[in-house]
N, C-alpha and C positions, 0 to 999 in steps of 0.2 A: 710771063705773068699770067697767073691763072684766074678764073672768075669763076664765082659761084653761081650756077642760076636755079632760082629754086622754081619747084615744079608747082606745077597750078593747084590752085587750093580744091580737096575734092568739094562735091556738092555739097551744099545742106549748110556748109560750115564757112562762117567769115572768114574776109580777102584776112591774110597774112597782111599785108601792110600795115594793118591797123597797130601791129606789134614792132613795127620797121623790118619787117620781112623774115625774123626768125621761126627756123622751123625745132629748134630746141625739146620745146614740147609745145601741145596744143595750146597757143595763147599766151606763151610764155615770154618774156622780155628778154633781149639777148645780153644783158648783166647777167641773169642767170646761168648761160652756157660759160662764161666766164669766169663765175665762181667755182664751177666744178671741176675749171681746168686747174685752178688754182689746190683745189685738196687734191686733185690725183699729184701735183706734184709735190706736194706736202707729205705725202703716205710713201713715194717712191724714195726720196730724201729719209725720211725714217728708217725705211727698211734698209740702208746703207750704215749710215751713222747711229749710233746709239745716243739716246735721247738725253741722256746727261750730258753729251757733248754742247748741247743747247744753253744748258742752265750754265746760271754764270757760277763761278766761283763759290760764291755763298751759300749755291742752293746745291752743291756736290755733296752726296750718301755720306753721312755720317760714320768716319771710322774708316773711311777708303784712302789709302795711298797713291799719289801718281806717281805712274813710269814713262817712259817718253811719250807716248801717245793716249792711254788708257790709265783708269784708277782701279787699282786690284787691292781686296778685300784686307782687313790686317788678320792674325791669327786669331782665334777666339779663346777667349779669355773661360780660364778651368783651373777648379780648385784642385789639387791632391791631397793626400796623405802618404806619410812612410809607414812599409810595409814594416814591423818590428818585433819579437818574441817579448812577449810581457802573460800572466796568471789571465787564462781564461777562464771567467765565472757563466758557470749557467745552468739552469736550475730543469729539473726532469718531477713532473710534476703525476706523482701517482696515489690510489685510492684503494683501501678496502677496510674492512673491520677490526673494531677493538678486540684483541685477545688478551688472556693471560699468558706471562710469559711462563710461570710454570701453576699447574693446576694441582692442588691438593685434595687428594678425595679422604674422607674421614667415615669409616665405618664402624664393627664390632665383629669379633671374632665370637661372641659368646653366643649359643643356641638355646631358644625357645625363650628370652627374656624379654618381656616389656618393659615400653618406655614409661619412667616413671616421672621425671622432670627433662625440662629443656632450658637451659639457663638461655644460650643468646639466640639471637633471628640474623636475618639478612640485613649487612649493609653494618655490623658489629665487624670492629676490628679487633684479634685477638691475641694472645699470644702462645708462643710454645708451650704446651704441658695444661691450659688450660682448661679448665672443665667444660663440656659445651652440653652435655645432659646425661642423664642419670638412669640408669636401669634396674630393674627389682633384684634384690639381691638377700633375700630372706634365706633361701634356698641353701646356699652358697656359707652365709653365715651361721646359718647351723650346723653345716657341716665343719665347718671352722672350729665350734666349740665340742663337738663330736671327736675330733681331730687333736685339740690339747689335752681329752680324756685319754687317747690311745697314748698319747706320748707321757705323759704321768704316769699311765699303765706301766709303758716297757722303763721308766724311769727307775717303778718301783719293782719290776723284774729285775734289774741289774741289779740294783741294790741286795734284795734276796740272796741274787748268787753271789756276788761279793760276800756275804754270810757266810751262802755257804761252803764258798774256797775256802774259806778262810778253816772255817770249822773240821772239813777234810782233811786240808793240812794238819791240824794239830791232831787228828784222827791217826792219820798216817803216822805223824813223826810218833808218838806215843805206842804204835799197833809194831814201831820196826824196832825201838828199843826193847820192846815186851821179845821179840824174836830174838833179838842178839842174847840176851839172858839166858835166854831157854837155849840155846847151842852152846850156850859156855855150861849151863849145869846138864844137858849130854854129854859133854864128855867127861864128865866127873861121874857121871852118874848118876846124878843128884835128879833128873827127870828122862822120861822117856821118851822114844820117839812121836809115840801118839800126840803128849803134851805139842809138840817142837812143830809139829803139822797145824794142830790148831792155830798157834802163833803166828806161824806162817799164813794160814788163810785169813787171819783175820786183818794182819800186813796188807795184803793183796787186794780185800776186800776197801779196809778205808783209800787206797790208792785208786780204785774203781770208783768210789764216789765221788774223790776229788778231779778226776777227768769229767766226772757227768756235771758237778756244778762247774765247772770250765765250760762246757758247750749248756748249758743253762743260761749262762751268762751271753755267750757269742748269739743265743739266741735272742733274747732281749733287747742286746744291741741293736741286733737286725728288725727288729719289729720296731725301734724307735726310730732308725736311719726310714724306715718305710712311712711311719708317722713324720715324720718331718716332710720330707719330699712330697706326702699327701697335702701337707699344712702350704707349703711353697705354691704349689698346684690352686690352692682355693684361696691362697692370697693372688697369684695371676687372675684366677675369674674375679674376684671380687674388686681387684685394681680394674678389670675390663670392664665391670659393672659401671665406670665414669669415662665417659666417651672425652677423649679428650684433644686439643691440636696437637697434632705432630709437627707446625712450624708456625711460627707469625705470619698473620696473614689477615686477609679482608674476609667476611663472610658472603660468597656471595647467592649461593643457593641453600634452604633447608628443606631437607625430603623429610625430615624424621617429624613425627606426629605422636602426641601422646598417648601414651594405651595401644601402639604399633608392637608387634609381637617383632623382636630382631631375631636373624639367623643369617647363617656364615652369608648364605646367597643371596639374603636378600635387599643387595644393593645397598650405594654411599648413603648414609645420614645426614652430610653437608658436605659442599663445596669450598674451598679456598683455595684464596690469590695468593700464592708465597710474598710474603713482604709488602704485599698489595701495588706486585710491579705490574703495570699492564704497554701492553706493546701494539702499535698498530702492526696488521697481516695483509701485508700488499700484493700485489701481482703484477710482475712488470715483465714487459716483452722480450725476448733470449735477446735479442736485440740491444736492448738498454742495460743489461744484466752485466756486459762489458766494463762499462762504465760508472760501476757500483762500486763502493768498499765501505769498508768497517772507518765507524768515527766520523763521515760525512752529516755533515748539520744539515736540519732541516726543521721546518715551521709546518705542525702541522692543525689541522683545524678541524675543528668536531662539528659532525650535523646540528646544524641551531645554534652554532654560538659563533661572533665574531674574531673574537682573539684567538689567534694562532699559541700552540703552546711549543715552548722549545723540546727537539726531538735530535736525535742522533741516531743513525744506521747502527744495528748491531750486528745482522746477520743477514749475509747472503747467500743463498741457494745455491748447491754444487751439485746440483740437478733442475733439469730442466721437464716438463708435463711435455711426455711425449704428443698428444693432441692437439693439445691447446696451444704449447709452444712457450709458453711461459712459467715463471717462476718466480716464487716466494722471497719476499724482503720484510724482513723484521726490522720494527723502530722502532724503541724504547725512547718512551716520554714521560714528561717529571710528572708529577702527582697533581692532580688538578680534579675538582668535583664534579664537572661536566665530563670529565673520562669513564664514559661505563661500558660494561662490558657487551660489545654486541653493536655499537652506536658505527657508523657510519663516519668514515674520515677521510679526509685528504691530507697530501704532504708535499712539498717544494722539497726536494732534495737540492741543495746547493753545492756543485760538481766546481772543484778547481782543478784547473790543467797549467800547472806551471811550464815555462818555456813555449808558450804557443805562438804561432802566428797569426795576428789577430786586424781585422779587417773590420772598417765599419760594415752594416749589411746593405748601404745604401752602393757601395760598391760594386754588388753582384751584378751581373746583367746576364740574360736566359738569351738565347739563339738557338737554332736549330740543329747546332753541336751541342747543346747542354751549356753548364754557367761557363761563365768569362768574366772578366775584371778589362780594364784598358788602362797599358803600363804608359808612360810617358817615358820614353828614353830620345834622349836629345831635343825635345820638342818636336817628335814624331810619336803620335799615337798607335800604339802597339795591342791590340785584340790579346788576351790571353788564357787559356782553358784552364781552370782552376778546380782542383778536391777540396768540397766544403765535408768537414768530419764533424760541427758538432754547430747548432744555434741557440745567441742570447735575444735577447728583446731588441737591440740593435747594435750588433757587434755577431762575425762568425769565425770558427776556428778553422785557417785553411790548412790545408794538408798538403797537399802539392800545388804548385804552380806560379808561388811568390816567391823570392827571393829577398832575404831581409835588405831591407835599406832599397829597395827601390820605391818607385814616386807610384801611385795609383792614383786613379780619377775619382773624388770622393763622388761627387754625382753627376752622370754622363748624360745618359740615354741616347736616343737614336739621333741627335744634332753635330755627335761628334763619331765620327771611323775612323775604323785602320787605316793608318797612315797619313794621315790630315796631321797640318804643324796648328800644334797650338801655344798659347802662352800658361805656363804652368804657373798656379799658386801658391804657397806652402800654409796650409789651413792647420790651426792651432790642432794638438795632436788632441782632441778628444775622443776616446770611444767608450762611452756610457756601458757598463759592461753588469749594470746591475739591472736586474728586471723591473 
């Protein structure tokens, strides 16, 4: 049996007794030294048993199962979706300016003429063949009637010699029966040789006149056929004298100014829109250029104005801007009065990819291998590295790394890993696939 005996109280400081002999702390009651023995075995009992082993029944974690001696966690509860091929929409959003699809330039072939009138201006829509202004044409038309004189001339040339074939011939036929006479009274004797020569030459001579008024005539002809061709010639200038459109179209620039002296070089007198088609002229990255084709819909929208007007891809670039790296997309858009030419726009191209496999994008998740998805296969969490090839607003097109008809984790994050069991959900199929 052992005894304590405490040592003498140092100086300065009250007998211990006064406290019944504890030396605990300075003055301290010996309940106190008791209660401390009481939590060091309280902390030691802790560190052994786990602290829920304490609570009764009712107050055991929420969601915990017992096993023979301890309660272990249940799986955590996770929604999926099936991974399925259905038409991914998703729209590639690009910008540049109003063009014409085809430009009309309208000049004048005719030299040293002024402008004498201007029928329309800018912003006139016109059509084929129509007059668009007027040039001095005095010139031209004098010569026109200078031109029906020469042809009346050779008119009355032909005519002439028409006369005088005619007159030749009965010259002729008259000059060779006087011949044939005179060799029937040579041989009778009834005239002489001398006579029978004159006869003769004078034969010969109406036969010479009737070849000259035959090329009198060819001549005539030809001075008329030249009058005519001259006439043809000063109706060309004097039709070029009315500047006119060569197609239906928009007006959209006028250069021509009245009292403007025109010639061959110098320059269009107005602009047109063919048909008054106007097309946005985009630029889109080699990149996206893939992913283009002819007849894709698309809403495009004019600097300043709120409504979208409908548009359709017409043409895509089969070359690419060696620097810049980009290339040229034409979009034909319907006719609307805020489309001018020059104005600033944008376009949502709307890209469908039928047969895709298509994933919410709340699915992705980023690591330090790049994207992943987490497959549930048997109620074991599966990590998976996934090709995303195209995105919508919230939905992505994968490429590799799903396999249809499996289960993915529609929203995970870092609470759920590879390889943890959980309870899988089957969460109504929707994937909002429009922007």
């Amino acid at each position: 049996m052992f005894y304590r005996r405490d040592p003498p109280d140092p100086p300065g400081l009250p007998p211990s007794a006064a406290d019944g002999g504890s030396k605990f702390g300075l003055g301290a009651p010996k309940w106190a030294f008791g209660l401390s023995v009481f939590f060091a075995l309280v902390f030691t009992a802790s560190s052994v048993m786990p602290v829920s082993s304490f609570a009764p029944p009712g107050l055991a974690r929420k969601g915990a199962r017992a096993t023979s001696n301890h309660y272990a966690p249940e799986p955590v509860s996770v929604t999926v979706v099936e991974a399925r091929r259905e038409t991914f929409v998703s729209t590639l959003v690009v910008s540049g300016s109003l063009v014409a699809r085809e430009e009309v330039v309208v000049g004048s072939e005719l030299e040293a003429a002024a402008i004498e009138e201007i029928l329309v201006d800018e912003g006139d829509k016109v059509t084929q063949g129509q007059v668009l202004a007027r040039l001095r044409s005095d010139l031209a038309q004098a010569a026109l009637v200078m031109n029906d004189a020469q042809i009346e001339r050779a008119d009355a040339m032909i005519a002439q010699a028409d006369s005088a074939i005619r007159e030749a011939e009965v010259t002729l036929r008259l000059a060779n029966n006087i011949n044939e006479r005179a060799r029937s009274l040579l041989k009778s004797g009834a005239e002489s040789m001398d006579v029978l020569e004159q006869r003769q030459a004078g034969a010969e001579t109406a036969r010479a006149r009737l070849q000259s008024a035959h090329h009198a005539r060819d001549l005539a002809l030809a001075e008329r056929s030249l009058a005519q061709a001259q006439r043809q010639d000063l109706t060309i200038r004097l039709d070029r004298s009315e500047v006119k459109a060569p197609a239906a179209g928009l007006v959209v620039q006028r250069l021509a100014q009245r009292g403007m002296l025109v010639s061959g070089d110098s320059g269009p007198l107005f602009r047109l829109i063919k048909d008054g088609t106007i097309e946005l002229d985009a630029l889109v990255p080699m990149s996206d250029l893939a992913r283009l084709e002819q007849d894709l819909q698309a809403d495009v929208v004019v600097a300043g104005a709120t409504v979208p007007i409908a548009g359709k891809v017409r043409l895509v670039a089969s070359r690419v801007d060696v620097a810049s790296r980009m290339g040229n997309v034409r979009i034909s858009i319907e006719s609307d009065e805020k489309a001018r030419i020059g104005v600033f726009a944008q376009a949502r191209i709307h890209l469908h990819r039928p047969g895709s496999m298509v994933l919410p994008l709340t699915a992705l998740l980023s690591g330090t291998e790049g994207i992943y998805v987490q497959v549930v296969k048997g109620g074991i969490v599966e990590s998976r590295p996934v090709t995303v090839s195209d995105y919508a607003a919230d939905a992505v097109r994968i490429e590799t790394g799903v396999v249809e008809g499996e289960h993915v984790i529609l929203t995970a994050g870092a609470w759920v890993r590879s390889g943890e069991q959980v309870a899988a959900t089957m969460a109504a199929q929707v994937v909002a696939l429009k922007d």
